[in-house]
SERO-4910 file (N, C-alpha, C, O; in steps of 0.05 Angstrom, whole numbers):
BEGIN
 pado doro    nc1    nc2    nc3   cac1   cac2   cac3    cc1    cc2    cc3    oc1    oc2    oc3
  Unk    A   1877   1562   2750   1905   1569   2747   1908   1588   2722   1895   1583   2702
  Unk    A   1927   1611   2726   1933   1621   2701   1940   1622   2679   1956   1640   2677
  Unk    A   1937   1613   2662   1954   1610   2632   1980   1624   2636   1981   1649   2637
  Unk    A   2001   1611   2638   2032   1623   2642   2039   1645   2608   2051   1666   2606
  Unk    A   2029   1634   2594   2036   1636   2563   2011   1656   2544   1989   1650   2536
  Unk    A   2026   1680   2543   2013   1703   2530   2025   1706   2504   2049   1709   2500
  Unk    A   2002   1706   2482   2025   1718   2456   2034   1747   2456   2022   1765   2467
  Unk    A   2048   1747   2448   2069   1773   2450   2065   1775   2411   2050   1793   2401
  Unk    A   2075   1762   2399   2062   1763   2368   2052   1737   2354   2049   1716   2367
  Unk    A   2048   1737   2332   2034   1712   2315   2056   1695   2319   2051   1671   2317
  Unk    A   2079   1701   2324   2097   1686   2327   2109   1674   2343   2126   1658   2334
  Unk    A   2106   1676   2371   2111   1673   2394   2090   1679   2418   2072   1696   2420
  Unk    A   2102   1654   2441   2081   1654   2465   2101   1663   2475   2123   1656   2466
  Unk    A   2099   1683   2502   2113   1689   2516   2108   1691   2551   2095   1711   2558
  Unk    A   2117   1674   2570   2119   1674   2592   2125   1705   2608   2146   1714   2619
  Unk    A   2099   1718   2606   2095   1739   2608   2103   1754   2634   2113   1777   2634
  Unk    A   2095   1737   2661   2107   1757   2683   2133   1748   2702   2139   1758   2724
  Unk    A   2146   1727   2688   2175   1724   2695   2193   1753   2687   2215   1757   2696
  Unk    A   2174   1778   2662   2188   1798   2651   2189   1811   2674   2201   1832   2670
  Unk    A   2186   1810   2688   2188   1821   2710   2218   1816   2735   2228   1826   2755
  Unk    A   2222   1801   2720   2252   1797   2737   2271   1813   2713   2263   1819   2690
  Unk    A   2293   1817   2723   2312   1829   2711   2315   1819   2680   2327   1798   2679
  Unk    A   2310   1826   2662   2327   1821   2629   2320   1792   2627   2336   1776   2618
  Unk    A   2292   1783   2638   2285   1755   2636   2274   1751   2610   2252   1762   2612
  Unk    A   2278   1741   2584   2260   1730   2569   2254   1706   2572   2267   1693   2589
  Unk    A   2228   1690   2555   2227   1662   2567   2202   1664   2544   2191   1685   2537
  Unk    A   2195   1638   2535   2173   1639   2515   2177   1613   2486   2199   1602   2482
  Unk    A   2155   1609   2472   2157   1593   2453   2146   1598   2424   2127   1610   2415
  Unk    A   2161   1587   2415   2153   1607   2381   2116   1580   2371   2106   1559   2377
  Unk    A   2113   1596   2358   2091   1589   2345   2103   1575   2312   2127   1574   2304
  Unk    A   2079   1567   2298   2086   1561   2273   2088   1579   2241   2093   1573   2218
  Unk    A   2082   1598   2254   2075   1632   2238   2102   1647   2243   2119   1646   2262
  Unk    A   2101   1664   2216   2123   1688   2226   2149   1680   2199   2165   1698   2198
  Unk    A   2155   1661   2181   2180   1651   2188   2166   1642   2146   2146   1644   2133
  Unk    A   2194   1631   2142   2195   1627   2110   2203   1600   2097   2213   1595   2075
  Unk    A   2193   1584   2120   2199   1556   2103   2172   1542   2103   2155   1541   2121
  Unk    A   2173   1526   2067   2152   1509   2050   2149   1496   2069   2162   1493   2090
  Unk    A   2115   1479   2054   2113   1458   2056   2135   1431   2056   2152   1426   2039
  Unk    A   2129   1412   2084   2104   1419   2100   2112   1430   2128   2101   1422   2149
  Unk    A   2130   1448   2127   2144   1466   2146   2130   1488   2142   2146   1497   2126
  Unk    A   2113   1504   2143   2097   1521   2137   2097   1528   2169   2095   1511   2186
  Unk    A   2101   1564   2176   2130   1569   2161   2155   1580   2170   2174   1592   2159
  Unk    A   2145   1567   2206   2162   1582   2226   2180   1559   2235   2183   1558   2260
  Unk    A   2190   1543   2224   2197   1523   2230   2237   1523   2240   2256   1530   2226
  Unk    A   2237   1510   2273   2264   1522   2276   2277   1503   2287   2289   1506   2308
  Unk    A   2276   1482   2274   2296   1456   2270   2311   1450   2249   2299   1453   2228
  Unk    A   2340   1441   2247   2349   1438   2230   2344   1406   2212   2348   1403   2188
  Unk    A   2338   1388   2229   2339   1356   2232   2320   1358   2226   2309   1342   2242
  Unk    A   2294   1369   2207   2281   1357   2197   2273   1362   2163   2253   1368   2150
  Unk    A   2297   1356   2157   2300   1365   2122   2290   1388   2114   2282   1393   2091
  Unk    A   2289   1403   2133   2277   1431   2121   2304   1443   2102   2325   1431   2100
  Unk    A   2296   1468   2091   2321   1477   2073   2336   1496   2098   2322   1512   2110
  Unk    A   2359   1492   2103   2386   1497   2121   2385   1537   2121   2392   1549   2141
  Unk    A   2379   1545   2104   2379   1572   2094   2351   1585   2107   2347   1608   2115
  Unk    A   2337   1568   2106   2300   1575   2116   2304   1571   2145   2289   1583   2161
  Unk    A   2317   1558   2152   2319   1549   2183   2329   1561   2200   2321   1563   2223
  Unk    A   2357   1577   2187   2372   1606   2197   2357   1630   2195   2360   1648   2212
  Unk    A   2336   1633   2172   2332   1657   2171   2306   1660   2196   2298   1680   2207
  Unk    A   2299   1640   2197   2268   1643   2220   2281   1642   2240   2271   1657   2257
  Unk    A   2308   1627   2250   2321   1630   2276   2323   1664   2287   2317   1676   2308
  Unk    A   2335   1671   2261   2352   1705   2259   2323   1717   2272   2325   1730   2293
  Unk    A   2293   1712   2259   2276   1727   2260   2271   1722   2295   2266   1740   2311
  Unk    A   2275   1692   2300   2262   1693   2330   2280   1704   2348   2270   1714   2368
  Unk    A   2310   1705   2344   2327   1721   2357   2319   1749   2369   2323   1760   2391
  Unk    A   2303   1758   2339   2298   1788   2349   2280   1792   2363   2283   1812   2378
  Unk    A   2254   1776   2365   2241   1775   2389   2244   1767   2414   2233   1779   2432
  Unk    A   2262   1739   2420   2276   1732   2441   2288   1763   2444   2281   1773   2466
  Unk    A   2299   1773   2432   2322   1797   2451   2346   1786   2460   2355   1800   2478
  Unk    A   2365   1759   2451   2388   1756   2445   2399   1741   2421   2395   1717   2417
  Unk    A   2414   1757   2405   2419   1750   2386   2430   1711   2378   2441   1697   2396
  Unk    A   2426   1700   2352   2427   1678   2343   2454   1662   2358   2452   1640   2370
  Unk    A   2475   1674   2353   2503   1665   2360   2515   1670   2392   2538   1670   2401
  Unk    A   2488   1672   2404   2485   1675   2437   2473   1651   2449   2477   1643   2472
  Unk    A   2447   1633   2419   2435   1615   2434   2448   1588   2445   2472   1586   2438
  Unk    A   2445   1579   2452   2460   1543   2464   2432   1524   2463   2409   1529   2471
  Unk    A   2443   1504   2451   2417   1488   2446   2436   1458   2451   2459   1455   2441
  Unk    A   2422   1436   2468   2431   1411   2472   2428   1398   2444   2421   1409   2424
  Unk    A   2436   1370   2449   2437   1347   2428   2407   1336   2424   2398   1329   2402
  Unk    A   2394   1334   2448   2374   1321   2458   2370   1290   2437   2367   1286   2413
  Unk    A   2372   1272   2464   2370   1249   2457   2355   1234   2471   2364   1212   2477
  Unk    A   2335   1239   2479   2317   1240   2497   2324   1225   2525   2313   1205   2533
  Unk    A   2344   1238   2539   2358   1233   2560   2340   1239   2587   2316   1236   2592
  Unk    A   2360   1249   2602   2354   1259   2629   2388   1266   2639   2402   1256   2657
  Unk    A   2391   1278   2629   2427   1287   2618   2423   1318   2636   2400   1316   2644
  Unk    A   2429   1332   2641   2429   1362   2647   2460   1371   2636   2475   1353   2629
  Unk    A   2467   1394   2634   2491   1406   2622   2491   1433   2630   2474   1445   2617
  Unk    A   2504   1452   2650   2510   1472   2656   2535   1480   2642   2558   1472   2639
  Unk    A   2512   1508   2632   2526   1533   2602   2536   1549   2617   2527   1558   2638
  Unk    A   2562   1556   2601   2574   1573   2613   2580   1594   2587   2576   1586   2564
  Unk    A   2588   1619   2592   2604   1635   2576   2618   1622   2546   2614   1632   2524
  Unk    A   2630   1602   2549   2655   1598   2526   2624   1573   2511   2633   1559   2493
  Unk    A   2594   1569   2517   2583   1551   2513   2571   1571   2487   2570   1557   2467
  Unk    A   2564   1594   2482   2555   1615   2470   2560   1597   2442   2582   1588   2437
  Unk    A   2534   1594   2425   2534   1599   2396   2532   1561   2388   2528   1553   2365
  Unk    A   2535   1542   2411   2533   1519   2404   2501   1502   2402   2483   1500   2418
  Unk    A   2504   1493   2374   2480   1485   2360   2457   1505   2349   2435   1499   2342
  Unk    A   2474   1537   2351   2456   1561   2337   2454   1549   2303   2432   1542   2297
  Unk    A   2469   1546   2289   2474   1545   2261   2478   1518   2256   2478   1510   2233
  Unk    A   2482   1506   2271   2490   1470   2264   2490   1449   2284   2505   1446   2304
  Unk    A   2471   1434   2276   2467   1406   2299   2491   1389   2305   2490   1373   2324
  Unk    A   2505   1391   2297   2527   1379   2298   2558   1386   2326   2580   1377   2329
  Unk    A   2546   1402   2335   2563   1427   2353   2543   1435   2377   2549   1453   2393
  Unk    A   2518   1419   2379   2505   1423   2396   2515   1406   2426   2526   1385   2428
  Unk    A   2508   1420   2442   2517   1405   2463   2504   1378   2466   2481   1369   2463
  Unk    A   2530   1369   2474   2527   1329   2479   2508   1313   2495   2507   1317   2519
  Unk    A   2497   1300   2486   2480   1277   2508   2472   1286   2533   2481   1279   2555
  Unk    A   2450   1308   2528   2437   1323   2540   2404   1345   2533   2399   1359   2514
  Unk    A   2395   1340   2548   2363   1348   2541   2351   1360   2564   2328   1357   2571
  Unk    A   2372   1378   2577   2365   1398   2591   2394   1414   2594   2416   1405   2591
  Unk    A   2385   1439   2599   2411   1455   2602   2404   1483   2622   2383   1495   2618
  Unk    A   2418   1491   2640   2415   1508   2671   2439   1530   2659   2455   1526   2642
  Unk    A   2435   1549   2672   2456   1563   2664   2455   1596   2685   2433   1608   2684
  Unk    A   2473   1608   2700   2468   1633   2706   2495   1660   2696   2508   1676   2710
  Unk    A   2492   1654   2670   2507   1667   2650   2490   1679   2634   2472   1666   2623
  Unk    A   2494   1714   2630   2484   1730   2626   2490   1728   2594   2512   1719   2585
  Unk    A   2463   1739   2576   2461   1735   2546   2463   1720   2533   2472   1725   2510
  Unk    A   2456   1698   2541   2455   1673   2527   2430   1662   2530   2417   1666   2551
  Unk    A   2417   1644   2503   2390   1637   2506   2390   1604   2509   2391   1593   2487
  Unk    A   2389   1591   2527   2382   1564   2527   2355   1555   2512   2333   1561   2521
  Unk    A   2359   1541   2486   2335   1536   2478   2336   1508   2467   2358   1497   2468
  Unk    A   2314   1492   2456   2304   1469   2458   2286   1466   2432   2281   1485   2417
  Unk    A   2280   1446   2429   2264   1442   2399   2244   1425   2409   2251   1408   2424
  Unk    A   2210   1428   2400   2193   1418   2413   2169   1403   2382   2175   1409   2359
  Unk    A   2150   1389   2386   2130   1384   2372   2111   1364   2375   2102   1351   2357
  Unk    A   2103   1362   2408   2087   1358   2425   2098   1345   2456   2085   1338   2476
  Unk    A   2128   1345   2452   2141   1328   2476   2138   1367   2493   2130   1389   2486
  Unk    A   2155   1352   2524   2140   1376   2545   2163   1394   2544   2185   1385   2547
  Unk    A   2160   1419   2540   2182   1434   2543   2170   1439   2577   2147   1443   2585
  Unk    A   2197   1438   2590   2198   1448   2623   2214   1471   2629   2238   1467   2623
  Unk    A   2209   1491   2637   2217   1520   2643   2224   1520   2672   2209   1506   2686
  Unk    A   2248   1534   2687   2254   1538   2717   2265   1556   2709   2278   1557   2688
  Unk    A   2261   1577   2727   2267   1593   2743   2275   1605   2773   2256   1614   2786
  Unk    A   2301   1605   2786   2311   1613   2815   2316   1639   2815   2338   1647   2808
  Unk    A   2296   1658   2823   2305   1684   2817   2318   1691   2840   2326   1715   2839
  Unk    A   2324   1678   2864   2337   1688   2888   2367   1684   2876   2381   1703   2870
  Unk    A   2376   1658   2872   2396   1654   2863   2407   1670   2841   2428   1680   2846
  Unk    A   2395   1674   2814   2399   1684   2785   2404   1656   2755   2416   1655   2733
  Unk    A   2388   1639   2772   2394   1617   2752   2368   1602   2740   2349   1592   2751
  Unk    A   2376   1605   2719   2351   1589   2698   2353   1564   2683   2375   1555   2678
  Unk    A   2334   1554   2678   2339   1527   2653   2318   1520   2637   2298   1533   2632
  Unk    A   2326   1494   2626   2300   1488   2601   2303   1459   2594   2325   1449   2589
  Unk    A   2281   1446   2595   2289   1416   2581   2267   1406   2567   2244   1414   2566
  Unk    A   2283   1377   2551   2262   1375   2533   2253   1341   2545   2270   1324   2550
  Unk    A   2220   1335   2550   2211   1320   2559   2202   1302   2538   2183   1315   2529
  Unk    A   2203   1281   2524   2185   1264   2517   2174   1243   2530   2173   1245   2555
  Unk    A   2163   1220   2519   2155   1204   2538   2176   1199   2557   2173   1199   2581
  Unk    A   2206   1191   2541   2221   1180   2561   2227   1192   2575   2226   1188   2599
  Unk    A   2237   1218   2561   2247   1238   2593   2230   1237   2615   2237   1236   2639
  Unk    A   2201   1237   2605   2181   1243   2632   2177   1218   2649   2177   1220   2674
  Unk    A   2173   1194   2636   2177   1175   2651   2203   1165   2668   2203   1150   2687
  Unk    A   2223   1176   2659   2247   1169   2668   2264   1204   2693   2285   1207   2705
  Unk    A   2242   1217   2691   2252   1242   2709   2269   1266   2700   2286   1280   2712
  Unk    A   2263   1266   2679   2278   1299   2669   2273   1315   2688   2289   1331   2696
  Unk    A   2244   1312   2700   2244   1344   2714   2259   1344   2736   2270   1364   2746
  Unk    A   2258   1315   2748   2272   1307   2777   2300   1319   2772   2307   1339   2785
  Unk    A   2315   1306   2751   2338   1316   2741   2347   1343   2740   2371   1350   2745
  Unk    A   2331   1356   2734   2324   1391   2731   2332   1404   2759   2347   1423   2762
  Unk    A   2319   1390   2777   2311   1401   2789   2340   1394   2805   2354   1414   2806
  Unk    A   2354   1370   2817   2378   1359   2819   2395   1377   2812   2408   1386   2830
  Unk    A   2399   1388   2787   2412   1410   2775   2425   1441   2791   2445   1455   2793
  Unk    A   2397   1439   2800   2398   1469   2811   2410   1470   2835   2428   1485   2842
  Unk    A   2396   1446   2851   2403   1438   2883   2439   1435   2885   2452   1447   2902
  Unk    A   2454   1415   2859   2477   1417   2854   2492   1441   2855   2512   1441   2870
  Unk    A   2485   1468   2839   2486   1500   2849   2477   1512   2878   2478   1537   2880
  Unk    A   2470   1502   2895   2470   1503   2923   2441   1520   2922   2437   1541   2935
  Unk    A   2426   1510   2906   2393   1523   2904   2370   1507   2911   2355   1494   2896
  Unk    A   2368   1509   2943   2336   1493   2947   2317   1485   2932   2315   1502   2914
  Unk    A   2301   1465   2929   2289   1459   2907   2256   1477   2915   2238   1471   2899
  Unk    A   2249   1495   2936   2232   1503   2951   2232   1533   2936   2210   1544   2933
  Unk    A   2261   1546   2925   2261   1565   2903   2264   1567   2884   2272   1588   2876
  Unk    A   2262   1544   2867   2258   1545   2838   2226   1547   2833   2208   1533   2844
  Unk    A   2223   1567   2813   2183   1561   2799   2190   1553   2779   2213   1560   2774
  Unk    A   2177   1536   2760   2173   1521   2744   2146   1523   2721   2123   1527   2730
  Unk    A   2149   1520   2695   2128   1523   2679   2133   1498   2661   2154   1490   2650
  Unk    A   2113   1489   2661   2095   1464   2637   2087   1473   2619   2066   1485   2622
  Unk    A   2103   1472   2583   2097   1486   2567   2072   1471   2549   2059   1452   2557
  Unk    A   2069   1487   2520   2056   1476   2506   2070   1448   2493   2094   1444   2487
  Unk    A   2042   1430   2493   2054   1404   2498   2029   1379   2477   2009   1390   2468
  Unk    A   2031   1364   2475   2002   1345   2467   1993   1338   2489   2007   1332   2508
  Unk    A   1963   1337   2489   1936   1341   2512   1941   1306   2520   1957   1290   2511
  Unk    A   1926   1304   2535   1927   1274   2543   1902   1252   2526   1904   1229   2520
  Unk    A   1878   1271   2521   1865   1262   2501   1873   1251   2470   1860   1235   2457
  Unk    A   1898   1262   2463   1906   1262   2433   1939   1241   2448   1958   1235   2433
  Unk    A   1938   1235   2469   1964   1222   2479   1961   1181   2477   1974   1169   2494
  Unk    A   1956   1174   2469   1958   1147   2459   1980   1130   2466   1999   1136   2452
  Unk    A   1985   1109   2485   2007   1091   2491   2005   1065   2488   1985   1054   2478
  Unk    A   2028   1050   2498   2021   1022   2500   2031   1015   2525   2045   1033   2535
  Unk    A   2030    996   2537   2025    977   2563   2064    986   2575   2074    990   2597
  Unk    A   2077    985   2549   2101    989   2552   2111   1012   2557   2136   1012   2557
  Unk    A   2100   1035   2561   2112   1060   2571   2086   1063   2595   2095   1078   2613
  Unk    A   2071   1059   2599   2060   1056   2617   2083   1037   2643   2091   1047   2664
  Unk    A   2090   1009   2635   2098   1009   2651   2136   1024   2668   2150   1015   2686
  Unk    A   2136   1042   2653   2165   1058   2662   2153   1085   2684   2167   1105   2687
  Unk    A   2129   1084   2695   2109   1105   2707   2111   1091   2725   2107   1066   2724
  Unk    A   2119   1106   2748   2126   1098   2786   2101   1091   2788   2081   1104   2782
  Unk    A   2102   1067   2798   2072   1062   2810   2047   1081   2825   2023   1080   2822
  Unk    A   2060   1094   2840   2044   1116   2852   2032   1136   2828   2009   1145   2825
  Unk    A   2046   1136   2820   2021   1166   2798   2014   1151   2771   2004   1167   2755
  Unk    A   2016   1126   2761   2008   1116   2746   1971   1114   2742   1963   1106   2719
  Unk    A   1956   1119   2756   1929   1120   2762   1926   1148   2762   1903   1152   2769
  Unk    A   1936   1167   2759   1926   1191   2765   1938   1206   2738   1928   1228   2734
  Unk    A   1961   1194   2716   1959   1196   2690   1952   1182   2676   1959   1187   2652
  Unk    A   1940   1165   2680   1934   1143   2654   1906   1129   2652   1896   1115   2669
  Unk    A   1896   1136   2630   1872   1122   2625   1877   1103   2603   1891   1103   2583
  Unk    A   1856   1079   2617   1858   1060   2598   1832   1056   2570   1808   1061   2568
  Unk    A   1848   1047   2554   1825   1049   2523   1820   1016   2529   1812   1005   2549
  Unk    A   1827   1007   2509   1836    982   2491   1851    968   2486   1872    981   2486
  Unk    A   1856    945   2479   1877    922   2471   1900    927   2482   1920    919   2471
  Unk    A   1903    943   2508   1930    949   2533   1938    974   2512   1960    977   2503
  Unk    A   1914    992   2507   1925   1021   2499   1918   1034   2532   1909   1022   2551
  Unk    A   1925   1056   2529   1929   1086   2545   1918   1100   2540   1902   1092   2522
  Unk    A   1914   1128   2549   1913   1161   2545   1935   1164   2567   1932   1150   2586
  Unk    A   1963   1186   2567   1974   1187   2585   1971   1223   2578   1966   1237   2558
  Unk    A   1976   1229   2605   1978   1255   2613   2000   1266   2629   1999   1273   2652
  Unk    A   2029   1269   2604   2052   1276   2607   2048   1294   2622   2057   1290   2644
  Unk    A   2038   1316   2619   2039   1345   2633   2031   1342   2666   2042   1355   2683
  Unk    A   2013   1323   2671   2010   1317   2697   2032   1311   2707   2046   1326   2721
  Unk    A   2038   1275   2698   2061   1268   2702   2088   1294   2712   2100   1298   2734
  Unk    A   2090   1304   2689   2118   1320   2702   2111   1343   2728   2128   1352   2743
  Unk    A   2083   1349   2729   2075   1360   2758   2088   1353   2782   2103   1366   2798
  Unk    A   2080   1326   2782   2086   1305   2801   2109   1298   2809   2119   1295   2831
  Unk    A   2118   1294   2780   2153   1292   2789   2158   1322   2804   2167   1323   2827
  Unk    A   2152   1343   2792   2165   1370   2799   2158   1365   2840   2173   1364   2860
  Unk    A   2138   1364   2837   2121   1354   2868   2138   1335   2896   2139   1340   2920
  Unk    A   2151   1312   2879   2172   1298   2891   2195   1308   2896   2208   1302   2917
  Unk    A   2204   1329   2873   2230   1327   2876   2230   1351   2893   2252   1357   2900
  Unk    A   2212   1366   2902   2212   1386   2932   2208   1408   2920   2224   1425   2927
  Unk    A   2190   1416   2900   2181   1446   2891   2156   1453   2891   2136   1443   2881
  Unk    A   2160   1469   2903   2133   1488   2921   2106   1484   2901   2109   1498   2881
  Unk    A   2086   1472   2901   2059   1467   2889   2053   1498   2870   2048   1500   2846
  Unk    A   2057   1519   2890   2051   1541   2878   2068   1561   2859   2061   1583   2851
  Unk    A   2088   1551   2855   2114   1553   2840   2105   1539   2815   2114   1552   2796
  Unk    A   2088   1516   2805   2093   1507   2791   2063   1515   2767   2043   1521   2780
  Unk    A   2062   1515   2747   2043   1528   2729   2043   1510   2713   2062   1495   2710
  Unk    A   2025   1508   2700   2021   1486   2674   1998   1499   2650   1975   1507   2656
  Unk    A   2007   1500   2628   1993   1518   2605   1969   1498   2593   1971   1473   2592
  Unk    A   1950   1512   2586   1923   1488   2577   1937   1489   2540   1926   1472   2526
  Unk    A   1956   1503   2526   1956   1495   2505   1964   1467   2499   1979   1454   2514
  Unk    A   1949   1454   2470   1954   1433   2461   1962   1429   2436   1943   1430   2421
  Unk    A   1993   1424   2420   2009   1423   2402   1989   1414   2377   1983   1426   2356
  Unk    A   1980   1381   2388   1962   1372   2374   1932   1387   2361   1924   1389   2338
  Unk    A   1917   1396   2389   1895   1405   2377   1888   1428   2357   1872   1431   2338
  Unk    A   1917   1450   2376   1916   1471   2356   1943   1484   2331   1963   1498   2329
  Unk    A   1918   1464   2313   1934   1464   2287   1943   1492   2274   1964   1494   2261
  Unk    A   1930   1510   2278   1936   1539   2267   1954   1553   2285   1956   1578   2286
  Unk    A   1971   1532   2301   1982   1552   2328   2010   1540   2323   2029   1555   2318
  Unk    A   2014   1513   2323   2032   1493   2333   2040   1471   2308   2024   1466   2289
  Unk    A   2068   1459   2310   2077   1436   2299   2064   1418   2317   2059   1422   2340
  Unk    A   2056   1391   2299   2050   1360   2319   2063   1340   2308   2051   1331   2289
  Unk    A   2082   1330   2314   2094   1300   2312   2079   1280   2302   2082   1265   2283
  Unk    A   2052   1283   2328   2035   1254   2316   2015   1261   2298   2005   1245   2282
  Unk    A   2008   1285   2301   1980   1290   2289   1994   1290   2258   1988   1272   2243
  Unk    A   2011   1309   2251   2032   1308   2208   2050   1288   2212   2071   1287   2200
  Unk    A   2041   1264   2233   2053   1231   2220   2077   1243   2221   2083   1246   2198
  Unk    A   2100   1255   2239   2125   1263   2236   2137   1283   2209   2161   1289   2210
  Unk    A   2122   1292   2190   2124   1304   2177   2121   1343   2181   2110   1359   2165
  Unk    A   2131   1348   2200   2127   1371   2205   2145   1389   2215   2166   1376   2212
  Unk    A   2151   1406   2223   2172   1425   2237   2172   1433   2269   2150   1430   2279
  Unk    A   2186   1440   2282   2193   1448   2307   2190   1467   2316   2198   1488   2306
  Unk    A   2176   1464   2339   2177   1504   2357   2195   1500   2371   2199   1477   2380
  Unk    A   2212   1522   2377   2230   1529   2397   2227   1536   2420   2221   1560   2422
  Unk    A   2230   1520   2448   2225   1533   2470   2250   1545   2481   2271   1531   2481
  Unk    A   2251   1574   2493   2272   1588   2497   2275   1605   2528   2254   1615   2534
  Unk    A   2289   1607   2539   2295   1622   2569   2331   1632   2572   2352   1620   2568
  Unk    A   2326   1660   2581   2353   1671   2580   2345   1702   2590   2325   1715   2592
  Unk    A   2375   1705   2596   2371   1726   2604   2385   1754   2591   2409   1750   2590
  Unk    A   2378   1779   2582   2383   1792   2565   2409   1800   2563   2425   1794   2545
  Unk    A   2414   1814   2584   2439   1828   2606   2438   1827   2632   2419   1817   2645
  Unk    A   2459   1837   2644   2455   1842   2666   2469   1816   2684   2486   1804   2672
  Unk    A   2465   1808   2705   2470   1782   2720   2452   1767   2724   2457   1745   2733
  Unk    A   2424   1776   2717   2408   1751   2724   2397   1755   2748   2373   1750   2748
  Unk    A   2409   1762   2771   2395   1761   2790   2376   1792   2796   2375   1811   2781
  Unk    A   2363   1788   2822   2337   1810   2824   2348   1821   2851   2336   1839   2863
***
């Protein structure tokens, strides 16, 4: 399979031949590029993690300009690690760009076929999930962690679109950079929130009712159930965890670390092809 995710600069991976649809950007920032300390070092584009508020805007501003829509265009959820979806509209423009607090509500995915606006997400080894309906003109983005994935974000996602009168047979889909299943460590208790059917085909067992789970499979599968075409769906070999010169990791800096932004939108135009 292809690696979906090309760098475009030190600063960003970019989902390279979706550019190919109309004014499509789509892509994930790296940990480079950007001006906040230790131990945010220094692309770091969360506000919720005590970084300085001023360092957090200014690396946003910077990824803006590589996204290709400006800061007070992005829309970013609450994420609470739901399975919530939220369709952006026009008057949605500019919520949770500058302040968590104004971000959209109890939700951890967001669809949208509203032109110039960037749906984006905050990541640091949970699954960022990418769709795309280019027949229709509608896009989205969500953020997976264990729970979302065990509990069907992507199903949800995918629900979303079908709700917009979009077969689930034309959406493609991308599996972002994420933590590997090797560096993925569980207990008996999120193991058991895994449908019995694919529980053997993500999960390896260690020790004392530990795991290895393999989120990124997992959300394959769901994508698989919920009726999207096998070959629609892509999954990236990067790993948050392993590569430290690339990526923030949650588990690997013990939660001490900063956020990449995963982002999809469309520049101008309508969106559709």
């Amino acid at each position: 399979m292809t690696e979906p995710f090309k760098h475009k600069y030190d600063s960003l991976l970019a989902i390279q031949d979706w550019k190919q649809y109309q004014a499509l950007t789509a892509g994930f920032s790296t940990r480079y590029g950007g001006v906040s300390g230790p131990p945010f070092i220094n692309f770091n584009q969360g506000l919720h993690v005590n970084d300085r508020e001023e360092d957090v805007i200014t690396n946003r501003e910077r990824l803006a300009v590589s996204a290709g829509i400006p800061l007070n265009r992005w829309v970013i959820g609450e994420q609470v690690h739901s399975t919530e979806v939220a369709v952006v509209h026009e008057e949605d423009a500019g919520k949770g760009a500058y302040r968590q607090d104004n971000a959209v509500k109890g939700c951890d995915g967001l669809i949208t076929n509203t032109p110039g606006v960037l749906l984006a997400a905050f990541f640091a080894d949970c699954v960022p999930l990418y769709f795309h309906a280019p027949k229709a003109g509608w896009i989205g983005i969500a953020h997976a962690g264990w729970k979302g994935s065990v509990n069907g974000m992507a199903a949800s996602m995918v629900k979303a679109f079908q709700a917009q009168g979009i077969p689930a047979q034309e959406i493609s889909a991308v599996i972002g950079p994420s933590i590997s299943m090797k560096h993925y460590e569980v207990d008996q208790r999120v193991v058991d929130h895994i449908e019995g059917k694919h529980v053997n085909k993500v999960t390896e067992p260690l020790h004392d009712g530990k795991f290895l789970l393999d989120l990124r499979e997992l959300n394959r599968l769901i994508l698989l159930d919920a009726g999207v075409n096998e070959k629609y769906i892509r999954v990236t070999e990067h790993c948050t965890y392993e590569q430290e010169d690339v990526f923030f990791s949650h588990r690997r800096d013990y939660g001490k670390t900063g956020r990449m932004l995963g982002f999809i939108g469309f520049t101008d135009g309508k969106g559709d092809v």
